[in-house]
NUVO-316725 format. One line per 4 residues: number of its first residue (from 1); for each residue x, y, z of N, C-alpha, C. Coordinates in nm, 2 decimals. Each point is the difference from the previous one (the first is absolute). Layout:
NUM> X Y Z X Y Z X Y Z  ...
END
This chain:
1> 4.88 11.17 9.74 0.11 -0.08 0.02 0.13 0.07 -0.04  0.12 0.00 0.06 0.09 0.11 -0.01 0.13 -0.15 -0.04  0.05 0.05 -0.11 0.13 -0.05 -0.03 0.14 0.06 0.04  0.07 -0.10 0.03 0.11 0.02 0.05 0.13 0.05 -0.11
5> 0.05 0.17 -0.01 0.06 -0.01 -0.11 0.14 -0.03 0.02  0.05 -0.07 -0.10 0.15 -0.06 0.01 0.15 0.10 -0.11  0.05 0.09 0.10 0.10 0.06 -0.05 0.13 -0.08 -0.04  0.02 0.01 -0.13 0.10 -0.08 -0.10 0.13 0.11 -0.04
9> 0.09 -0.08 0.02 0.12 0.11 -0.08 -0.03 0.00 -0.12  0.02 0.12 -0.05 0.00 0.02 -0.14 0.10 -0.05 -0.08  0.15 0.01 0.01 0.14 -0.06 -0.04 -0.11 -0.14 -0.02  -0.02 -0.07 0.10 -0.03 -0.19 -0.01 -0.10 0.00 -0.05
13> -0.10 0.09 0.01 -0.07 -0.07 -0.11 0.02 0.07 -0.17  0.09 0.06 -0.01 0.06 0.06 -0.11 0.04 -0.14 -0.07  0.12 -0.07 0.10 0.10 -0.11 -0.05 -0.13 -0.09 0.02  -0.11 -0.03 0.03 -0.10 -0.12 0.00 -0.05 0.02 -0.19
17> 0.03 0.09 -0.03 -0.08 0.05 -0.15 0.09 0.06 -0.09  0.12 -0.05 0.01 0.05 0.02 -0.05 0.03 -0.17 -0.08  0.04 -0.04 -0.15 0.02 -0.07 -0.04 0.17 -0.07 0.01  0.04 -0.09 0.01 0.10 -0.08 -0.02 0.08 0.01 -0.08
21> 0.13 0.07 0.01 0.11 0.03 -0.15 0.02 -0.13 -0.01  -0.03 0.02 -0.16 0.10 -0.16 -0.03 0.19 0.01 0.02  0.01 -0.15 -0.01 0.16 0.02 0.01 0.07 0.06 -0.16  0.08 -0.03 0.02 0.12 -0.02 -0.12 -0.03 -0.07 -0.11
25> -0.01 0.00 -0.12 -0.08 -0.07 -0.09 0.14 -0.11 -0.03  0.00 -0.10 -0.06 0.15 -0.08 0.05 0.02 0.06 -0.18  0.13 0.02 0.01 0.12 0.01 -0.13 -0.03 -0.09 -0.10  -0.02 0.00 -0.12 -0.02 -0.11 -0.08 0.12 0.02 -0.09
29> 0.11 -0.10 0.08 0.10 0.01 -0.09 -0.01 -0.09 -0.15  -0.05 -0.07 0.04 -0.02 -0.12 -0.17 -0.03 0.09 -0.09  -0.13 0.05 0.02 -0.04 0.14 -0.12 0.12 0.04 -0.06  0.07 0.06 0.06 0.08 0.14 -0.02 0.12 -0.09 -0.05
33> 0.07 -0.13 0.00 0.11 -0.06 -0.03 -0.10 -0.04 -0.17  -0.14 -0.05 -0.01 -0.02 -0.07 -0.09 -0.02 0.13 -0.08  -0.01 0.14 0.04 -0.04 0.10 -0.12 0.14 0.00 -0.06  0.15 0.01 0.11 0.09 0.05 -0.04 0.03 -0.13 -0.12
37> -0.05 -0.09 0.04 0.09 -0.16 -0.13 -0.06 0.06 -0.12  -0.13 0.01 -0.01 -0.10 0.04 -0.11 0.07 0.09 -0.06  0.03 0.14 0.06 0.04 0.12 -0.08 0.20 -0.04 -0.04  -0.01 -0.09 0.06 0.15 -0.02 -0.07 0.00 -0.13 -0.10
41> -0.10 -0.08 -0.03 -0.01 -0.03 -0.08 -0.04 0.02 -0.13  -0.11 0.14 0.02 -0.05 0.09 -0.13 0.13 0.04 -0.01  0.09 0.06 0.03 0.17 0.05 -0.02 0.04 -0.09 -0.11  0.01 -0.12 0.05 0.09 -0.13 -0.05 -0.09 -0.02 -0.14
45> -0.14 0.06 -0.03 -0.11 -0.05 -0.12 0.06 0.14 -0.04  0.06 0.10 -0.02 -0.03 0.10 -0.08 0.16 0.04 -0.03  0.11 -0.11 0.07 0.11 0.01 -0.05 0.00 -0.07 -0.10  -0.06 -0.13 0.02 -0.02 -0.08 -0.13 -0.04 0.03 -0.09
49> -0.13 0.07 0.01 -0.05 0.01 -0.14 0.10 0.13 -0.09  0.04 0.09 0.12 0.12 0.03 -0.09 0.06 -0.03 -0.07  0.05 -0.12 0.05 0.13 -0.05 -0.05 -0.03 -0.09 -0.14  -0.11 -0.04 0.00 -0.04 -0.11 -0.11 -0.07 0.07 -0.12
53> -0.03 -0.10 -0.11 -0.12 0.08 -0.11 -0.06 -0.08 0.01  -0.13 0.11 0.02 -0.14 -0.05 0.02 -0.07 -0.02 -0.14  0.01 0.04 -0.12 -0.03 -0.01 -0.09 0.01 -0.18 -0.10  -0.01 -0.05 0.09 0.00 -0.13 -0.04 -0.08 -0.11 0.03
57> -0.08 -0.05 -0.14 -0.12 -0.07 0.04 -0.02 -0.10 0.11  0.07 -0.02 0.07 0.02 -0.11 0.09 -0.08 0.08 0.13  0.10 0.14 -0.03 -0.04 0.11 0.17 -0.13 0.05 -0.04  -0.03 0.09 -0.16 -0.11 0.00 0.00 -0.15 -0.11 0.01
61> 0.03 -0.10 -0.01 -0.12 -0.09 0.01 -0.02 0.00 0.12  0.10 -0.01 0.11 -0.05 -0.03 0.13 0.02 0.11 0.08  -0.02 0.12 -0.05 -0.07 0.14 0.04 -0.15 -0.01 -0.05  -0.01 -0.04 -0.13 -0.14 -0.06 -0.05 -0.08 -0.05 0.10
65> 0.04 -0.12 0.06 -0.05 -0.06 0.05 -0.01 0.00 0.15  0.05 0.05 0.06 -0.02 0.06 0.11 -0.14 0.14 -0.02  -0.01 0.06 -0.09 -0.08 0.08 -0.02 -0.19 -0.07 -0.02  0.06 -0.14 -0.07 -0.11 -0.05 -0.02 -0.07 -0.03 0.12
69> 0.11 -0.08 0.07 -0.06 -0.06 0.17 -0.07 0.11 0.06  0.02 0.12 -0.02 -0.04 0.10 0.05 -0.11 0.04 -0.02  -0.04 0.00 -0.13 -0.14 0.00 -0.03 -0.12 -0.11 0.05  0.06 -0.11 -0.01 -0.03 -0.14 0.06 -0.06 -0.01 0.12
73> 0.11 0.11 0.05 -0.03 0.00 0.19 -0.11 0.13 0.07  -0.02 0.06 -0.10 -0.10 0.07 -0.03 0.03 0.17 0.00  0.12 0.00 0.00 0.06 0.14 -0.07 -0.09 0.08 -0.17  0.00 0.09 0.02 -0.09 0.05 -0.13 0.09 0.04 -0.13
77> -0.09 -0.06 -0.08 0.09 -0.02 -0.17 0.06 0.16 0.02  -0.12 0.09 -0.03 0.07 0.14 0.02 0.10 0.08 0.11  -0.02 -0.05 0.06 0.15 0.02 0.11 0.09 -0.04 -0.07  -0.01 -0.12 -0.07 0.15 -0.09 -0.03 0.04 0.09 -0.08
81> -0.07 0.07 -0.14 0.02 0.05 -0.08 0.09 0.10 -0.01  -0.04 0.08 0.14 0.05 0.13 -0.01 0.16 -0.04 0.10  0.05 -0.11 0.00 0.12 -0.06 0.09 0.11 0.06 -0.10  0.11 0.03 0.04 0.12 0.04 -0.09 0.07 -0.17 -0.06
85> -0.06 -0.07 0.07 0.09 -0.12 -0.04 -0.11 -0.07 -0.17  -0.14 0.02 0.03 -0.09 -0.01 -0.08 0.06 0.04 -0.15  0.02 0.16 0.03 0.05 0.04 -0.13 0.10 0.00 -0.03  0.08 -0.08 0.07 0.13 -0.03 -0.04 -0.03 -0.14 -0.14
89> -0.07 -0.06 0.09 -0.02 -0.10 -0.06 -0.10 0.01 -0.10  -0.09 0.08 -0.03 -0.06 0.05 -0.13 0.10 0.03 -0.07  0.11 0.05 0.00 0.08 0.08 -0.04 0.11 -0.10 -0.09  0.02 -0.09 0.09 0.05 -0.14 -0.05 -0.07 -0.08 -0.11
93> -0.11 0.05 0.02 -0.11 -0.15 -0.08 0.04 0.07 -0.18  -0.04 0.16 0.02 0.02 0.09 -0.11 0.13 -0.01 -0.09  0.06 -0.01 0.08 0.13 -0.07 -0.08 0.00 -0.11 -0.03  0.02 -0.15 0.06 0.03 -0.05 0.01 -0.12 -0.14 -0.01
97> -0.12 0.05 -0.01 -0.14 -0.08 0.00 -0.04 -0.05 0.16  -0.11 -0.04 -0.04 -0.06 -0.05 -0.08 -0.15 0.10 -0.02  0.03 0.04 -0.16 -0.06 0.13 -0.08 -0.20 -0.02 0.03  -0.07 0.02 0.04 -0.09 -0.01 0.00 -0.09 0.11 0.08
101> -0.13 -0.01 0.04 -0.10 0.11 0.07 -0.08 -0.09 0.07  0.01 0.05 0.13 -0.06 -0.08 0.09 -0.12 0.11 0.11  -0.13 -0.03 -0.02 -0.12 0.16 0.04 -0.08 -0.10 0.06  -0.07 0.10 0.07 -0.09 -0.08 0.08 0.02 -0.09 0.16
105> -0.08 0.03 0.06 0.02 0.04 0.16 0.12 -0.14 0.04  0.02 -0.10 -0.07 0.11 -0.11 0.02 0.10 0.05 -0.10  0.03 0.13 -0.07 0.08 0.02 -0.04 0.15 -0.01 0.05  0.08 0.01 0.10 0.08 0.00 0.09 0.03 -0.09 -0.01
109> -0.04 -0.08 0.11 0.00 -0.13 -0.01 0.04 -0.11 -0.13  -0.09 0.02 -0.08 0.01 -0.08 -0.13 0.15 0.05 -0.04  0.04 0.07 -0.01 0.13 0.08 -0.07 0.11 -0.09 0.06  0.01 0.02 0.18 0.09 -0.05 0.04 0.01 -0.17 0.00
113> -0.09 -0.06 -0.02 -0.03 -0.12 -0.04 0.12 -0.03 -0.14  -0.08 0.12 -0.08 0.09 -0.02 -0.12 0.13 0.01 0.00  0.04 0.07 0.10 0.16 0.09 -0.04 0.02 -0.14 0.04  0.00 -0.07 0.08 0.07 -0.10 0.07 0.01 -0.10 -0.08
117> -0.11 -0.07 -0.05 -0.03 -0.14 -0.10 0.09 0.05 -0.10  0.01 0.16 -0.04 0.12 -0.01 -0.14 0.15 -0.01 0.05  0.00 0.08 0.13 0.18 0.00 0.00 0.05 -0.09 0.13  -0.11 -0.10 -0.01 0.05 -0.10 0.10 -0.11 -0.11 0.00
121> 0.02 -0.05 -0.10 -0.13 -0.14 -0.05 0.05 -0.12 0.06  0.12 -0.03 0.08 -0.05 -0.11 0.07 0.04 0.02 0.14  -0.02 0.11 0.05 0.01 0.05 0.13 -0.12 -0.04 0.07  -0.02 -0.07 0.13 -0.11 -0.02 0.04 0.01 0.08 0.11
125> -0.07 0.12 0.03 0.00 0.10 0.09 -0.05 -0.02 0.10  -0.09 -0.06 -0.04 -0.14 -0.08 0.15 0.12 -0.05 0.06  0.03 -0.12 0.02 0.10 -0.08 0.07 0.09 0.07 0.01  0.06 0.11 -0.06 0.10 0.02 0.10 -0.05 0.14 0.06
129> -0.11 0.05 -0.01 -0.04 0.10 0.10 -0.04 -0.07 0.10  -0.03 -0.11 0.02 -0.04 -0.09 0.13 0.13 -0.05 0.09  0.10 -0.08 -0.03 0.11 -0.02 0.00 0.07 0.16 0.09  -0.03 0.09 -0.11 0.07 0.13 0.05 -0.07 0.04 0.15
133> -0.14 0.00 -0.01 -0.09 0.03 0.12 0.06 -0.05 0.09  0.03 -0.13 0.02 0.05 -0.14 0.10 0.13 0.08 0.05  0.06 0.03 -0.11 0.16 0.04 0.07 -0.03 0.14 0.05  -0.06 0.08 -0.03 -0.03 0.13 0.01 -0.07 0.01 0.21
137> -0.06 -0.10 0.04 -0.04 0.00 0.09 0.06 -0.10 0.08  0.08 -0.08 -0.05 0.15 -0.01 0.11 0.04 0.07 0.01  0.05 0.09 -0.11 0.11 0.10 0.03 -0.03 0.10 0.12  -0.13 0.03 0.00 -0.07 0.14 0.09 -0.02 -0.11 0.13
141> -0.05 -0.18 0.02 0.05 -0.02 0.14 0.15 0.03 0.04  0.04 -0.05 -0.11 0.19 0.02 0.09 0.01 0.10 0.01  -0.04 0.14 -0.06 0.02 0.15 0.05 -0.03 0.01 0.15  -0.14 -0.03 0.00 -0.08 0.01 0.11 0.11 -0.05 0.10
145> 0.02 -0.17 0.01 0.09 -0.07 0.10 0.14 0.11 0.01  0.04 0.01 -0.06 0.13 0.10 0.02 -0.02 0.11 0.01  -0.11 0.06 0.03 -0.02 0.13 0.04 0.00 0.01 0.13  -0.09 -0.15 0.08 -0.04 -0.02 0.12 0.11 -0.02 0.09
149> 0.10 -0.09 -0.05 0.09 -0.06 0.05 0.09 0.16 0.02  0.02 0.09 -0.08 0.08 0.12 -0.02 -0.02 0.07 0.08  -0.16 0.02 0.06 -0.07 0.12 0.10 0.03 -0.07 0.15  -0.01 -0.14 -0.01 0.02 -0.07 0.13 0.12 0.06 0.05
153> 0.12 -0.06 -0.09 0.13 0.09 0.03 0.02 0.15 0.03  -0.09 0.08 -0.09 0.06 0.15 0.05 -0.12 0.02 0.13  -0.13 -0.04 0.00 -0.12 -0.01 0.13 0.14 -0.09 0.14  0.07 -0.07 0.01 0.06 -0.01 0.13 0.13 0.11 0.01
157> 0.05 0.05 -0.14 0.13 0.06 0.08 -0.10 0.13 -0.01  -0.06 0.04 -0.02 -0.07 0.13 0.03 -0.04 0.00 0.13  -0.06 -0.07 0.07 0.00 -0.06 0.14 0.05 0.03 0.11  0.14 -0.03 -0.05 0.12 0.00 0.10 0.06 0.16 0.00
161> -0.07 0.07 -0.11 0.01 0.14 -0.02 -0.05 0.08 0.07  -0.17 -0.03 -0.03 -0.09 0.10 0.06 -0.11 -0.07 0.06  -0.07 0.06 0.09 -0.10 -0.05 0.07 -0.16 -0.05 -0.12  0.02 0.10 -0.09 -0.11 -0.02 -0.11 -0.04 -0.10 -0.07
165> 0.10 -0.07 -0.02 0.03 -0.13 -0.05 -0.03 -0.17 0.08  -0.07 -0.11 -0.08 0.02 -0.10 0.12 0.00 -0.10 -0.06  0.08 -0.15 0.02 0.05 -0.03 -0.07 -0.12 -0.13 -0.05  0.00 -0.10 -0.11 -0.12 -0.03 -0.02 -0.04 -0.12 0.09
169> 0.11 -0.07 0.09 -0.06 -0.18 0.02 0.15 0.09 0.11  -0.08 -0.10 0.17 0.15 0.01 0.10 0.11 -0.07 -0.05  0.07 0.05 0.09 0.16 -0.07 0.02 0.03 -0.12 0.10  0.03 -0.11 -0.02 0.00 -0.09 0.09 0.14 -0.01 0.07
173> 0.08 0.07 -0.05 0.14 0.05 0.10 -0.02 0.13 0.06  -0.02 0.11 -0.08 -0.03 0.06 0.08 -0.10 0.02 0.13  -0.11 -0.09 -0.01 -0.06 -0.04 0.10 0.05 -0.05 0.09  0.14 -0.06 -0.03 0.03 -0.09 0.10 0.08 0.09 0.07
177> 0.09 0.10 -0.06 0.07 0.14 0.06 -0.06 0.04 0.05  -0.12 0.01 0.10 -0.11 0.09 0.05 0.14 -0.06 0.15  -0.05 -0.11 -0.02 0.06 -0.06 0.14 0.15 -0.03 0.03  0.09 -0.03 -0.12 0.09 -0.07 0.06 0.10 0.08 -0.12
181> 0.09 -0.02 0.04 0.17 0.08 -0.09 0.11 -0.14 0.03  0.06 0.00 -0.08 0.19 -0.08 0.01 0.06 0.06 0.03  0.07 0.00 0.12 0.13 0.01 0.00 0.06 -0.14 0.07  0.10 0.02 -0.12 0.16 -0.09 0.00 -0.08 -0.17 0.02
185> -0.05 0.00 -0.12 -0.11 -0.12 -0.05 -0.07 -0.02 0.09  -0.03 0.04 0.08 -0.12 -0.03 0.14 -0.09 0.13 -0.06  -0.14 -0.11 0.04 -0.13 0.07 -0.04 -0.03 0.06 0.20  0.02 0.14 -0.03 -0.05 0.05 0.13 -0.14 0.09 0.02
189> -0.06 0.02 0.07 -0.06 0.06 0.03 -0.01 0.17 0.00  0.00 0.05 -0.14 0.03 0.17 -0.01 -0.03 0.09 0.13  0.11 0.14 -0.05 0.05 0.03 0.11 -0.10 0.11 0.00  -0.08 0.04 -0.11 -0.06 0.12 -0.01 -0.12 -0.07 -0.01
193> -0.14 0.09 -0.01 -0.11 -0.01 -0.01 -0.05 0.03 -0.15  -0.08 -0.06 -0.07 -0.02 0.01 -0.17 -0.08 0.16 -0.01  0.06 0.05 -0.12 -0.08 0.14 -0.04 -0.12 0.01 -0.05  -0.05 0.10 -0.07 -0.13 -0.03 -0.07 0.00 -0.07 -0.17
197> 0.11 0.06 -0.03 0.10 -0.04 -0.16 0.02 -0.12 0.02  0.05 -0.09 0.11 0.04 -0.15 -0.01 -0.14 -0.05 0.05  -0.13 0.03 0.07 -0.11 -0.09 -0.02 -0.07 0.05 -0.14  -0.02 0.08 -0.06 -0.01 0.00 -0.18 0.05 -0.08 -0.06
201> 0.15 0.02 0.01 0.03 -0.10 -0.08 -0.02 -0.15 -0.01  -0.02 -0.04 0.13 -0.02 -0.18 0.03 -0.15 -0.02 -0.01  -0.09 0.07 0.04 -0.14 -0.01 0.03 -0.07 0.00 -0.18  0.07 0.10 -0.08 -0.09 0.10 -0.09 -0.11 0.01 0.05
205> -0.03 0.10 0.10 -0.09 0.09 0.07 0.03 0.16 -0.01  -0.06 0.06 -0.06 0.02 0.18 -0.04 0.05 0.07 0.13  0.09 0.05 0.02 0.07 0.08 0.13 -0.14 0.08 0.03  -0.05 0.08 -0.06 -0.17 0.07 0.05 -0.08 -0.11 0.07
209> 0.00 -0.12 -0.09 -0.09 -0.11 0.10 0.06 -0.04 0.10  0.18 -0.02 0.05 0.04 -0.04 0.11 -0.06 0.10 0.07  0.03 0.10 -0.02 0.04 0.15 0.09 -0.17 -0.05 0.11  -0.09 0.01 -0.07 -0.12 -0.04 0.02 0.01 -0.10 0.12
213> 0.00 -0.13 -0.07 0.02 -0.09 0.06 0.07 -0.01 0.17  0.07 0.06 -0.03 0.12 0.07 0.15 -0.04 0.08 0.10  -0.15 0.07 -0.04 -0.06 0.09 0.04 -0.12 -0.08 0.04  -0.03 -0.07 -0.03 -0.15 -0.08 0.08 0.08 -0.11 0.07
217> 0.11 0.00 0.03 0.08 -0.09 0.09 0.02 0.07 0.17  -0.01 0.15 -0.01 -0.02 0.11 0.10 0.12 -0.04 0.05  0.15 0.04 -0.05 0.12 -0.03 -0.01 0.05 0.09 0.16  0.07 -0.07 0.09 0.01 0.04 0.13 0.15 0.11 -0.02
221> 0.02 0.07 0.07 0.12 0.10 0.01 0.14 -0.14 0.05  0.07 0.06 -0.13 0.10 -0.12 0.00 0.02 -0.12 -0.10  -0.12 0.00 -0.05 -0.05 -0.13 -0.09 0.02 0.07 -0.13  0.06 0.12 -0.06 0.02 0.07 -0.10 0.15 0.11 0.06
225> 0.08 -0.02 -0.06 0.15 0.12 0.02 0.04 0.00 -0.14  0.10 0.09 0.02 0.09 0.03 -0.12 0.16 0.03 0.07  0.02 -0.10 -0.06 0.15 -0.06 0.05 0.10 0.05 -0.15  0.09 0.08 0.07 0.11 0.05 -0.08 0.05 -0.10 -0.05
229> 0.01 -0.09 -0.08 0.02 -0.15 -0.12 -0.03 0.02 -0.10  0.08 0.01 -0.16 -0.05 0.05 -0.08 0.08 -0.16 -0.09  -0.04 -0.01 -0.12 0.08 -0.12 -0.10 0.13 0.07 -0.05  0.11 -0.14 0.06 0.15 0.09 0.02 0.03 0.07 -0.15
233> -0.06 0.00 -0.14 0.02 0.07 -0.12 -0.07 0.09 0.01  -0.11 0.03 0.11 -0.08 0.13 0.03 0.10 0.12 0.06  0.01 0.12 -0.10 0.06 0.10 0.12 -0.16 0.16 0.00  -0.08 -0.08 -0.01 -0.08 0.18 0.03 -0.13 -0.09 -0.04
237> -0.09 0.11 0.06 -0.12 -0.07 -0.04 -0.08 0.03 0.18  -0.13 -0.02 0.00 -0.08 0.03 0.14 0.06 -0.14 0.07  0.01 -0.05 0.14 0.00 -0.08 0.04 -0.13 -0.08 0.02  0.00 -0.12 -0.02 -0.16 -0.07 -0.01 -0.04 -0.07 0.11
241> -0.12 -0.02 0.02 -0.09 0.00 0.13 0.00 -0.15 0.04  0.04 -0.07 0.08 -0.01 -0.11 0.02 -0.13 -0.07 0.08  -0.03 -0.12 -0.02 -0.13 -0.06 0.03 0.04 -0.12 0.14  -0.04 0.04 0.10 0.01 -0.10 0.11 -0.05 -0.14 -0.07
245> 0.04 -0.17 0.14 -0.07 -0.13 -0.05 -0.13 0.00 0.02  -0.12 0.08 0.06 -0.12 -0.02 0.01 -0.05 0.02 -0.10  0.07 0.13 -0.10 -0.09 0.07 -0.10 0.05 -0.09 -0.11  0.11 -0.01 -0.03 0.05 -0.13 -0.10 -0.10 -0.14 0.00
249> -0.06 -0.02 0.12 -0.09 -0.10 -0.02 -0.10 0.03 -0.03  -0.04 0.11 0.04 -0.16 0.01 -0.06 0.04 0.03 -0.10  0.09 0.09 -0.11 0.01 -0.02 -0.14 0.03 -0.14 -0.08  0.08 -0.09 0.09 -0.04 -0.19 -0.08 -0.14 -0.02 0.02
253> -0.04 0.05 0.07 -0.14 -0.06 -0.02 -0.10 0.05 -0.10  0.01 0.10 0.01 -0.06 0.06 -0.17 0.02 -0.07 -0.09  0.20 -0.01 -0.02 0.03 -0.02 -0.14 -0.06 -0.16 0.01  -0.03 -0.04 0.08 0.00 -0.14 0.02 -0.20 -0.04 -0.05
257> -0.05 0.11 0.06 -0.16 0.02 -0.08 -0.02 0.03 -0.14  0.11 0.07 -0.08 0.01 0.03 -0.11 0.07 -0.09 -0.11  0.08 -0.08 0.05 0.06 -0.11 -0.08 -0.06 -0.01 -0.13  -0.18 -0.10 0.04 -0.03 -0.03 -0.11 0.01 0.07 -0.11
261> -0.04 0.14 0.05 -0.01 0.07 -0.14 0.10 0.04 -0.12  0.16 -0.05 0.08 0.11 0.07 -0.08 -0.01 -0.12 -0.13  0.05 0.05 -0.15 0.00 -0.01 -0.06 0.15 -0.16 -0.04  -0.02 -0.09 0.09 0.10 -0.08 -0.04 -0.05 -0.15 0.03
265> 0.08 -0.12 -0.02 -0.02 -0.13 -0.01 -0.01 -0.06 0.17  -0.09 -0.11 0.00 0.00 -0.04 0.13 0.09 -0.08 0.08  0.10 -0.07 -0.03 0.13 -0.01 0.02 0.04 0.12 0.03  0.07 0.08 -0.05 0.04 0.19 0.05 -0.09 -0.03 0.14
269> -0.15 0.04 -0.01 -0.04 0.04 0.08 -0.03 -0.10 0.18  0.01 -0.07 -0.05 0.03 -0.10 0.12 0.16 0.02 0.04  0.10 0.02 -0.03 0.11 0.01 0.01 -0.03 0.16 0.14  -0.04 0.13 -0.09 0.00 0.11 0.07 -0.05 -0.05 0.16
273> -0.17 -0.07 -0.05 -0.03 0.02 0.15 0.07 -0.09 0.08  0.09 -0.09 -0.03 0.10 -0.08 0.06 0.11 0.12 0.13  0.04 0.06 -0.10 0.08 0.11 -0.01 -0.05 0.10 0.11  -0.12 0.05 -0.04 -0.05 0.13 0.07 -0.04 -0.10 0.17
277> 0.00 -0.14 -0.02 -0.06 -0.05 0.14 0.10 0.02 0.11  0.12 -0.04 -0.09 0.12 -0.02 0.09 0.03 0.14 0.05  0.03 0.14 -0.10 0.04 0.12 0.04 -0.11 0.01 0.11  -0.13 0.00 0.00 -0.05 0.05 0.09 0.00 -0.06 0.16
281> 0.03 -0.14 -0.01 0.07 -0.09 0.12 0.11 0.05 0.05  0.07 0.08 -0.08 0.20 0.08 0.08 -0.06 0.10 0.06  -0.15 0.06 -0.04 0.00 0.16 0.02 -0.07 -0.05 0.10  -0.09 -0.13 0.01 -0.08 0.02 0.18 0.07 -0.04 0.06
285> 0.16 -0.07 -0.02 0.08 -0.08 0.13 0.11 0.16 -0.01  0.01 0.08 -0.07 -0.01 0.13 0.06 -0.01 0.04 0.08  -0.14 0.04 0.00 -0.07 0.04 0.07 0.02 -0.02 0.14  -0.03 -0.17 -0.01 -0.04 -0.05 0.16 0.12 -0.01 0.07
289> 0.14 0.00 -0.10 0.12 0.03 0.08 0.03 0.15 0.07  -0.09 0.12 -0.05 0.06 0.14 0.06 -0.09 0.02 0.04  -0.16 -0.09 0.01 -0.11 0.01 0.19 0.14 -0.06 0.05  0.05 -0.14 0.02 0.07 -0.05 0.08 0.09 0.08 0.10
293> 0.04 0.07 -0.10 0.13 0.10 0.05 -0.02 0.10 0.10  -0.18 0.09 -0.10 -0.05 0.09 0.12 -0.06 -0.05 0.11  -0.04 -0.13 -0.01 -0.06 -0.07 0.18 0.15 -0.04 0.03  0.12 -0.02 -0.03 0.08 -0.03 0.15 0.07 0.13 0.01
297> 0.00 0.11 -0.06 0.04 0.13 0.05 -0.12 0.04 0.12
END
């Protein structure tokens, strides 16, 4: 029995076996704003302690005691020992008491027990290292919240920069500029066709995902130009590609599949697909007005 052999391009089945680049890994601007608060806060801890004397049982006990929690939490007595702040505070006790020898594998521990009960006997450290906890981890939410809020701001004007960028939740005016401009308080019908930068910005859909998207649309000659129109405070720069009304609708339709997933309240989001229904209603009576035009020519 004789099989029939089947000649394959090599190139295609090259790209058949070939694996998938990932995209663009996204920016993690929060990180990078929450390292920068942190390292400027150790600044603001090491002006201080400049500026103050530490040598005072109030500061040393609750160096004490912070050391203690440490052991508590399961840090090793001998680690602690060999800490500069340790022997500071040995160094304190020698002076200043409380005079005694503390050996044996709870040695550590038991000491700093001690330093504290002598130079701060009605300090209740428990409660306020709890108390401190509580505040200590609002403080790092509200970091967090204002870091978020911070990246959102520089994640949209970065946007409007560069293609790399995208912004985190759409625009519901800008969406609505897909379709329509003012002039002389009349909402008209724009005079140009939207770019790839203004469906990013309204959609938040990645320009590499539009570009995509635009391309399984099998975009007809015409349905994509680049029209000498730049933003009147633009003087230089490539001129940008404009998107005909068929392809603008297949891109509401996406963004209009993706909704759920964006990251906002459902109020917002009932509002958008409000929004995206109507833009994409201008762009089919568009449409069916320039068939109109080409059947009576």
């Amino acid at each position: 029995m004789m099989r029939a052999t089947i000649k394959r391009n090599p190139s295609t089945a090259r790209k058949k076996l070939m694996r998938r680049r990932p995209g663009r890994p996204r920016t993690n601007l929060e990180d990078t704003i929450l390292a920068e608060m942190s390292e400027d806060e150790k600044k603001a801890e090491e002006i201080v302690a400049q500026a103050i004397n530490s040598n005072t049982p109030s500061i040393m006990s609750f160096e004490a005691a912070c050391l203690l929690f440490g052991i508590e939490r399961g840090a090793s007595p001998q680690a602690i020992r060999r800490t500069a702040i340790f022997q500071k505070i040995n160094q304190y006790a020698k002076k200043n008491g409380p005079h005694d020898k503390w050996v044996g594998p709870h040695g550590v521990r038991d000491f700093l027990k001690e330093f504290i009960s002598f130079h701060a006997p009605r300090w209740n450290y428990r409660e306020e290292a709890l108390q401190g906890a509580i505040e200590d981890r609002n403080y790092q939410q509200e970091n967090e919240r204002i870091a978020q809020e911070q990246a959102e701001v520089e994640r949209y004007e970065l946007s409007w920069e560069t293609k790399y960028y995208t912004p985190d939740a759409p625009d519901g005016f800008l969406l609505c500029g897909l379709a329509w401009e003012y002039r002389k308080r009349q909402r008209l019908f724009r005079r140009t066709w939207p770019t790839l930068r203004e469906l990013k910005l309204a959609t938040a859909i990645p320009e590499r995902t539009l570009k995509k998207i635009v391309l399984s649309l099998r975009p007809n000659k015409g349905e994509i130009v680049k029209e000498p129109l730049r933003h009147k405070f633009s003087r230089r720069g490539a001129v940008p590609l404009r998107y005909g009304p068929r392809l603008v609708v297949g891109v509401l339709n996406e963004f209009l599949n993706r909704l759920p997933e964006f990251p906002i309240d459902e109020r917002e989001r009932q509002r958008l697909q409000k929004t995206a229904f109507l833009v994409k209603r201008a762009f089919k009576a568009k449409l069916a007005h320039s068939a109109q035009r080409l059947n009576a020519c």
